[in-house]
C-alpha positions in Angstrom: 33.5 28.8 24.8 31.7 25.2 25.5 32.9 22.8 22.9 30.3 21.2 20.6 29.5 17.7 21.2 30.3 15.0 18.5 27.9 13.7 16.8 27.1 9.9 18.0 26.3 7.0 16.0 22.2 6.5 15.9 21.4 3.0 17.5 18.4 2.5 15.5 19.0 0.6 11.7 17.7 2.9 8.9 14.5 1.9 7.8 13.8 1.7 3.8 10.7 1.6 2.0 10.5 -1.3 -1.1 9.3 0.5 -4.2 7.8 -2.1 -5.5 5.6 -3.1 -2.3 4.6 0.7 -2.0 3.2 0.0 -6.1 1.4 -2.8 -4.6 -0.7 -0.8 -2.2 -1.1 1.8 -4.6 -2.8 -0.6 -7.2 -4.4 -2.4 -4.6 -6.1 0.5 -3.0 -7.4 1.2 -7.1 -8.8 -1.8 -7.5 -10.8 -1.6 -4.1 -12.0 1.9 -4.5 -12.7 1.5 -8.2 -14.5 -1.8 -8.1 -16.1 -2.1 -4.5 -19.5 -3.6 -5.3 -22.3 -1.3 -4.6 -20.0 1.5 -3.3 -16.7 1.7 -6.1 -16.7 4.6 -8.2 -16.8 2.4 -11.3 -20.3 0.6 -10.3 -22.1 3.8 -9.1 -21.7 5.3 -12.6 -21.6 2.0 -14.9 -23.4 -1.5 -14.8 -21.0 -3.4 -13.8 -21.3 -7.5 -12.6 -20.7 -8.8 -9.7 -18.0 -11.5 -10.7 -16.0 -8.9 -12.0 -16.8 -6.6 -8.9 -16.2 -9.5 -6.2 -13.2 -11.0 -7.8 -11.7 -7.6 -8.6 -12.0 -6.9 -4.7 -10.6 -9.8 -3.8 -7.9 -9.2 -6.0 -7.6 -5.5 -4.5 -7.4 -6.9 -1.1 -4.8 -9.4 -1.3 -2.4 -7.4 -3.3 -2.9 -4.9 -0.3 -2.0 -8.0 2.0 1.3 -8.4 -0.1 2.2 -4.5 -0.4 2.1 -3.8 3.6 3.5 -7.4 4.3 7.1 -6.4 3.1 6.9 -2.6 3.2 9.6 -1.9 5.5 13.2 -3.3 5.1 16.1 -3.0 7.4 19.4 -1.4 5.8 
């Protein structure tokens, strides 16, 4: 019988996802899809004004910036 080979050590680190960064993008991704102006799902059924549109975009973005910046950690 051919003996089984032993199991050897994977070379590559383990990769974890940040919960917290992943909750980022989630909200982020809301805010953008809810509140794009002319195209959100918010202004196409309600009146809704463009400072509170732009800004909320803005706001979507960056967070979006934040979540994917520290997604992945090493450990």
């Amino acid at each position: 019988m051919a003996k089984a080979k032993k199991e050897e050590n994977n070379s590559k680190p383990r990769v974890r996802v940040s919960f917290f960064k992943a909750l980022l993008i989630l909200i982020g991704a809301d805010l953008v899809l809810l509140f794009a102006p002319k195209y959100g799902m918010l202004n196409s059924a309600f009146y809704i004004g463009d400072a509170i549109s732009w800004s909320a975009l803005v706001i979507g973005i960056a967070l979006l910036v934040v979540g994917f910046k520290g997604l992945y950690r090493k450990g």
